[in-house]
C-alpha positions as CSV (number, residue, x, y, z in Angstrom):
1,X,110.0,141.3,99.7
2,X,107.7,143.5,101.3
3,X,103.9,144.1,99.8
4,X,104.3,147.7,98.6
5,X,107.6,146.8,96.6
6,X,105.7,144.3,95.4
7,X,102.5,146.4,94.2
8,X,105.1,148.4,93.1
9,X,105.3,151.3,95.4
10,X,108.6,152.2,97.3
11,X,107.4,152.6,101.4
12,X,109.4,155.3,101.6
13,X,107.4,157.5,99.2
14,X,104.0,156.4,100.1
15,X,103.3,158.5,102.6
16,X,104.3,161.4,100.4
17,X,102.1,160.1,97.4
18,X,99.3,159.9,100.3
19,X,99.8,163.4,101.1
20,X,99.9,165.0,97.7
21,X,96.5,163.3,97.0
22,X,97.5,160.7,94.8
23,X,94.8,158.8,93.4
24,X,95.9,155.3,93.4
25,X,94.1,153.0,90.5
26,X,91.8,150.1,91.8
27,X,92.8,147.2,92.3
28,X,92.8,144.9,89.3
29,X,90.4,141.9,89.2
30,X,92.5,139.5,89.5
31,X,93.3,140.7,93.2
32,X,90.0,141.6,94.6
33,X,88.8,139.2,97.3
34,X,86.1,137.2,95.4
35,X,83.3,136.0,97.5
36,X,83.8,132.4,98.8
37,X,80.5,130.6,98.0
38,X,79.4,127.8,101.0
39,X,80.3,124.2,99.9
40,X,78.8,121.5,101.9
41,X,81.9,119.5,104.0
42,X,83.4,116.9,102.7
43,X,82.3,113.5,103.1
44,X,83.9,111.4,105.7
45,X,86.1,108.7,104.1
46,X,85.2,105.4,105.0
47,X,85.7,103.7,108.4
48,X,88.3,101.7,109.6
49,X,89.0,102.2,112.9
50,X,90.4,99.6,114.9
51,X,87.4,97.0,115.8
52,X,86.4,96.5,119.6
53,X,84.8,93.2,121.1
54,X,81.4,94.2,120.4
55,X,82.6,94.2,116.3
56,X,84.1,90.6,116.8
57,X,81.7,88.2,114.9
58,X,81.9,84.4,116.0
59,X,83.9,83.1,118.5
60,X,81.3,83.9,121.5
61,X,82.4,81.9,124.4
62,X,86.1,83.4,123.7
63,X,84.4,86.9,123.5
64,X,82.6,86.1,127.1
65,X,85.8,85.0,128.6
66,X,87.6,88.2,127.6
67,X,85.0,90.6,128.2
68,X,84.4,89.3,131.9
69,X,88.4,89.2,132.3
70,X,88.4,92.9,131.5
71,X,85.6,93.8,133.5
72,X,87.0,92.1,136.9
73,X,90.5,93.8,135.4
74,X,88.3,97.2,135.8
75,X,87.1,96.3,139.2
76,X,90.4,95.4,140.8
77,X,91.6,99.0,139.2
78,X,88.9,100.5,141.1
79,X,89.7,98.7,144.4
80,X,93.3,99.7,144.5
81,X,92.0,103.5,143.9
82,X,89.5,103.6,146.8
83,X,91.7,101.3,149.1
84,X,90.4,98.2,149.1
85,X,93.3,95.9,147.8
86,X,96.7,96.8,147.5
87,X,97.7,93.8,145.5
88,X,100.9,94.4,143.7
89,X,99.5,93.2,140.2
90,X,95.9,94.8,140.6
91,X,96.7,97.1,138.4
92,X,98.0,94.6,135.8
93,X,96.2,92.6,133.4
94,X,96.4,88.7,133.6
95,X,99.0,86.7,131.5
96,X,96.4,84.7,128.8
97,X,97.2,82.6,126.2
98,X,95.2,82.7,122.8
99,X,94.9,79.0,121.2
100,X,93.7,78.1,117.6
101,X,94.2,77.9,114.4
102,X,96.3,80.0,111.9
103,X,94.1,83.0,111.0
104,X,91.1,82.8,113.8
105,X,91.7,86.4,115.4
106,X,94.6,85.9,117.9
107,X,96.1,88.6,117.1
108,X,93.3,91.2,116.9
109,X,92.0,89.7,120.0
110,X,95.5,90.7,121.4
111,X,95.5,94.4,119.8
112,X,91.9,94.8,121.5
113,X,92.9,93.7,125.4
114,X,95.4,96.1,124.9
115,X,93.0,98.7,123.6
116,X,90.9,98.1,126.8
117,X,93.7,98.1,129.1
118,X,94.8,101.3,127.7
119,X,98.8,100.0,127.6
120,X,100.8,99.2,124.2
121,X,101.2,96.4,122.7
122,X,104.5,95.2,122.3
123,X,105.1,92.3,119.7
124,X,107.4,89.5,119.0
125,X,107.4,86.5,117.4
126,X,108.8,83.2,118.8
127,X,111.3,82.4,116.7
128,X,113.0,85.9,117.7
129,X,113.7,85.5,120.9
130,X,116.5,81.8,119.9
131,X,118.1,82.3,123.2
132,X,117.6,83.1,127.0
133,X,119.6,86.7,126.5
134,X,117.4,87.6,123.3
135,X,114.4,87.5,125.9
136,X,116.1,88.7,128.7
137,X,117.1,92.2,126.2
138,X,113.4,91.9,125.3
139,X,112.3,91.6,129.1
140,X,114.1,94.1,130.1
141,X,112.6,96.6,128.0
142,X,108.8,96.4,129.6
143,X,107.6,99.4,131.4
144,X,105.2,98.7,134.1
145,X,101.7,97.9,133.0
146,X,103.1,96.9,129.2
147,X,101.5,94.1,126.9
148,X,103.7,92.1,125.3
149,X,102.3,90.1,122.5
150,X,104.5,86.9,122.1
151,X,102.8,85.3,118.9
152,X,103.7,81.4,118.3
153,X,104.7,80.9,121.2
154,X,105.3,77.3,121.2
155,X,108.4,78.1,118.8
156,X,110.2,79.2,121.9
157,X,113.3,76.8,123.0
158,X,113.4,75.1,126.4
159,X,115.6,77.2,128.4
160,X,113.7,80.5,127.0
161,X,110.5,79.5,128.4
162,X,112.1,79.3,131.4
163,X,113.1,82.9,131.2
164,X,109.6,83.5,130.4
165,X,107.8,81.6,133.1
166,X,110.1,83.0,136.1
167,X,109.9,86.0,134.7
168,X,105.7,85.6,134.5
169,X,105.7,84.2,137.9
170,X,107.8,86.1,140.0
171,X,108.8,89.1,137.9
172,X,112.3,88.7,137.9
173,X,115.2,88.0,135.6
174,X,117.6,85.3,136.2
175,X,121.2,86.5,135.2
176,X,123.2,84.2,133.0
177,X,126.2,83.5,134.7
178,X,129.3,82.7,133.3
179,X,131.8,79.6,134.9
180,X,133.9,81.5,137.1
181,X,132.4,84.5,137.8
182,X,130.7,85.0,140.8
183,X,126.6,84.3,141.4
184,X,124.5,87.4,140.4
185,X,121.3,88.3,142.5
186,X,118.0,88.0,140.1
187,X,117.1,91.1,138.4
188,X,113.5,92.4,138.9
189,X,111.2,93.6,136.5
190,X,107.9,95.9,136.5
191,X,104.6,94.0,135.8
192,X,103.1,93.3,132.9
193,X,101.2,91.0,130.6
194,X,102.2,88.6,128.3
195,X,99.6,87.3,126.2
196,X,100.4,84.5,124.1
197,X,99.0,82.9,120.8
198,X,99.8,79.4,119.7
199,X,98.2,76.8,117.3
200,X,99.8,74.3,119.6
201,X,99.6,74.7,122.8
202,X,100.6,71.4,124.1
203,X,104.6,72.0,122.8
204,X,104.8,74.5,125.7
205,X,106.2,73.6,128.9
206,X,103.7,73.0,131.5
207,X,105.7,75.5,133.9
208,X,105.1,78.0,131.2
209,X,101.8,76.5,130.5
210,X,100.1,77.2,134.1
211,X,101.5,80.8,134.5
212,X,99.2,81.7,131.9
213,X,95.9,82.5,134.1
214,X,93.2,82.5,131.3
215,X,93.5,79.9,128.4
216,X,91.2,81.0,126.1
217,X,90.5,79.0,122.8
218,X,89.3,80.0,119.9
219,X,87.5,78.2,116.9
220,X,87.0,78.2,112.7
221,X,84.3,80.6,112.0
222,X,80.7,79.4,110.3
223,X,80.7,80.2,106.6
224,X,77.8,82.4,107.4
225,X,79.7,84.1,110.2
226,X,82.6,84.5,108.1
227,X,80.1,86.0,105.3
228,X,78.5,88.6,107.8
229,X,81.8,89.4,109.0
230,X,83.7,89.7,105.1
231,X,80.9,92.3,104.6
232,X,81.3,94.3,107.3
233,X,84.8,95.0,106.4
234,X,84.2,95.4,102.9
235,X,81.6,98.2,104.1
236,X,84.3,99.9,106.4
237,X,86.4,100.0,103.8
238,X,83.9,101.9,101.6
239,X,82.9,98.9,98.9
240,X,80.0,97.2,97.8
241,X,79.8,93.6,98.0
242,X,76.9,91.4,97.0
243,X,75.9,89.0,99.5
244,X,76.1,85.9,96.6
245,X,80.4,87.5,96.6
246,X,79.8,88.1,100.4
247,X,79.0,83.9,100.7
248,X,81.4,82.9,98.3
249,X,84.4,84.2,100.0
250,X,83.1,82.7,103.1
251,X,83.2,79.4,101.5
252,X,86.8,79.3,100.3
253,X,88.3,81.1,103.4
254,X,88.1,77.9,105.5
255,X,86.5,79.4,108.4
256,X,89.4,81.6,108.7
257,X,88.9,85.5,109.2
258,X,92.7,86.2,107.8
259,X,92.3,84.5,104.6
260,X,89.0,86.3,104.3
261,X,90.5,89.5,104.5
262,X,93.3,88.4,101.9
263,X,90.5,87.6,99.4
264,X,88.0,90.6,99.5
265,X,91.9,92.6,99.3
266,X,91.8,90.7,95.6
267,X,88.4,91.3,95.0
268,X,88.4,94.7,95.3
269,X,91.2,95.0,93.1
270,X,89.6,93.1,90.2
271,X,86.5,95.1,90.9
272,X,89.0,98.9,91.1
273,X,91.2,97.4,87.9
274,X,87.9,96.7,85.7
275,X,86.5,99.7,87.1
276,X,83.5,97.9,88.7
277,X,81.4,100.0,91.2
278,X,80.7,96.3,93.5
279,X,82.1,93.5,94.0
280,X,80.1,90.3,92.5
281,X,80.0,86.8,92.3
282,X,81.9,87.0,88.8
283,X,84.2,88.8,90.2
284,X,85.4,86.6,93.1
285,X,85.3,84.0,90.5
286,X,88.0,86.3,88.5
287,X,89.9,86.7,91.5
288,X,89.9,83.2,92.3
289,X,90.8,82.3,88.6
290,X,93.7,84.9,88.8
291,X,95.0,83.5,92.1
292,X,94.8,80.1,91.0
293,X,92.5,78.8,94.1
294,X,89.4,76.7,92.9
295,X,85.8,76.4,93.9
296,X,87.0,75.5,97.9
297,X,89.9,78.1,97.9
298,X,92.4,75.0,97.7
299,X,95.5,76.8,96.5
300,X,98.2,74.4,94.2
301,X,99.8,72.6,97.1
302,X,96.7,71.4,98.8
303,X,95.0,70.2,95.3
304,X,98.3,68.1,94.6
305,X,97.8,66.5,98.4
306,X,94.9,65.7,97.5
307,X,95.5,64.2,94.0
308,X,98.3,61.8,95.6
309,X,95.9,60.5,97.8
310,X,93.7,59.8,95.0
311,X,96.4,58.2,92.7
312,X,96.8,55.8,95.8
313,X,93.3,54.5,95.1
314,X,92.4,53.7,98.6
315,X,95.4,53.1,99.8
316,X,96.7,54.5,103.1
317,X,100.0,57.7,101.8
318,X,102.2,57.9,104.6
319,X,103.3,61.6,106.0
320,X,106.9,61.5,104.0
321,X,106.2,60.1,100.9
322,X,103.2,62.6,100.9
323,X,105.9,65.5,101.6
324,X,108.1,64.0,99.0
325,X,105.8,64.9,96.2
326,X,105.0,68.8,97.2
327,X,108.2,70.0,96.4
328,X,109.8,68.6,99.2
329,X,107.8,70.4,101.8
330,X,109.1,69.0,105.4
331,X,106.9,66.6,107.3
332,X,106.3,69.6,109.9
333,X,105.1,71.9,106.8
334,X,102.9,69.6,105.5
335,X,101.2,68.4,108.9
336,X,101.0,71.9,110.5
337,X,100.0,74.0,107.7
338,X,98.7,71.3,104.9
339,X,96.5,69.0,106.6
340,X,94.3,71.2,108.8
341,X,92.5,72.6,106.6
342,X,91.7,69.3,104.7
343,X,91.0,67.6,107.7
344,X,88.5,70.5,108.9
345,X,86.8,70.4,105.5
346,X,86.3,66.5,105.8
347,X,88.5,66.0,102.8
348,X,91.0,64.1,104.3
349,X,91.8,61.1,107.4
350,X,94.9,60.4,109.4
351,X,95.2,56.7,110.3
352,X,98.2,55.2,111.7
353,X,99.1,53.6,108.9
354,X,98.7,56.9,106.5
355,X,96.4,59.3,104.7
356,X,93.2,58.8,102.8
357,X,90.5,60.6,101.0
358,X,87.5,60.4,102.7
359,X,84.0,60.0,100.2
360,X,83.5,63.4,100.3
361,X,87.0,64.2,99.1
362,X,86.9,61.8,96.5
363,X,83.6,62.6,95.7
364,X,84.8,66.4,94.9
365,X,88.2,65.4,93.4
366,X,86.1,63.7,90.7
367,X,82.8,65.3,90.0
368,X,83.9,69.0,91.4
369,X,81.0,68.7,93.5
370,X,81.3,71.1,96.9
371,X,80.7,69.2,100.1
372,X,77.4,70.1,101.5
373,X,76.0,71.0,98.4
């Protein structure tokens, strides 16, 4: 519609009303430009861009190690740009393999090399790739210069991390031929960078083991790193948190940024859901209470390892009866995702012959006193 017809004046005839003087009324109120008054800007919601090496917390030897691989990674850029080197893979950065425990970083760590190297990040997880054509598809997908994030690893089969390490080695991709058909040449592929995470390094091949040129490891945090770092991310994420609710997440995240992150998420929700304006020590209690983790962060599985060992009165539990009493958890689940943390926290010992509580495990299973309190 156009704006006279609207106002309710025909085009056509407005000229002619202009012309025979008519005197038009003014415009009503409700259509006169009101004077916008200035309103300061908007504040800017919190922070939470992605963190670079300089925000990682703990972890400094691993931190060095990457920071000087990307510098010399700068350097050779700048050689092949003023002709000084024309290595092929100068412009690449070098295969590394992250090693450590569930939850340490690995994965950030990844996200930031790629960051620096200014190349996406492609991910996949081992158990993905079950067969030498999975990863070839996968391979064949790169673009030159690409990081490909291959997380656990060690979950690869034989024959794929074969694929990998030729592949890593002399950038190419052997065809999988089928009896009777004739021999087909090796496919090549672009460079790139795999960087690989794994809590268990040793269950790779060592083919695929020494094409990775940097082996970086990476530890368990300090509850007071973990407490500094907990309250930086609760500050980019625009909440308040105590430094007694800082601590006591630290405490029962076992040294592991990941499940600190998962705990200050409930936190903050008790805190939003009672319509608290911080997050304090009675409430990470209430969010433990609600999630059913006690004064270590021991969820129910762990706490019933640790009563079967205690029921055993001394006696050594061996690995499968253990497993038999947690729901039938497999010997795998309960050695590679159990026991860690109970080892770490000195709760627990392996001996040939079994599993016992140490003193201090006994000593909190029956007083509920915290170990190195």
């Amino acid at each position: 519609m156009d704006g006279l017809d609207y106002l309710g004046v025909h085009y056509a005839s407005f000229h002619a009303m202009l012309a025979a003087g008519v005197d038009f009324p003014p415009p009503t109120p409700d259509l006169e430009a009101t004077p916008k008054t200035e309103e300061p800007p908007p504040e800017p919601p919190p922070s939470d861009s992605p963190p670079g090496l300089d925000d990682v917390i703990g972890n400094a030897p691993a931190v060095l190690e990457i920071r000087t691989a990307l510098d010399a990674h700068r350097e050779r850029i700048a050689a092949v740009g003023d002709g000084r080197t024309k290595e092929a893979r100068a412009n690449v950065f070098p295969h590394t393999l992250l090693c450590g425990p569930s939850g340490t970083g690995k994965t950030m760590l990844a996200e930031i090399i790629a960051r620096e190297v200014g190349r996406p990040l492609r991910v996949a997880m081992g158990q993905s790739l079950p067969n030498p054509a999975r990863a070839a598809d996968f391979l064949l997908s790169l673009k030159t210069g690409d990081v490909l994030f291959l997380d656990e690893v060690h979950q690869l089969k034989g024959p794929v991390q074969e694929t990998f390490y030729r592949a890593m080695e002399g950038r190419v991709l052997m065809p999988i031929d089928k009896p009777g058909q004739p021999v087909r040449a090796p496919l090549p592929l672009p460079p790139f960078t795999l960087i690989g995470a794994t809590t268990d390094e040793w269950r790779l091949m060592e083919p695929l083991l020494q094409r990775f040129e940097y082996r970086i490891r990476l530890d368990r945090m300090t509850t007071e790193e973990l407490s500094k770092a907990i309250s930086q991310r609760a500050e980019r994420r625009g909440s308040v948190l105590t430094d007694e609710a800082a601590g006591m997440i630290a405490q029962r995240a076992h040294g592991t940024p990941r499940l600190a992150v998962m705990l200050l998420a409930r936190c903050m929700d008790v805190a939003l859901a009672g319509k608290a304006t911080r997050v304090t020590g009675l409430i990470v209690e209430r969010a433990c209470e609600i999630s059913r983790l006690d004064a270590l962060g021991l969820d129910s599985v762990e706490r019933r390892y640790l009563s079967v060992l205690l029921h055993a009165n001394g006696k050594p539990v061996r690995l499968n009866v253990i497993a038999s009493q947690l729901d039938q958890l497999s010997r795998r689940t309960v050695e590679g995702r159990v026991e860690p943390t109970l080892i770490w926290m000195g709760l627990i010992e392996k001996r040939p012959d079994g599993r016992i509580l140490t003193a201090e495990g006994r000593r909190y299973l029956t007083t509920g006193i915290v170990p190195g309190k």
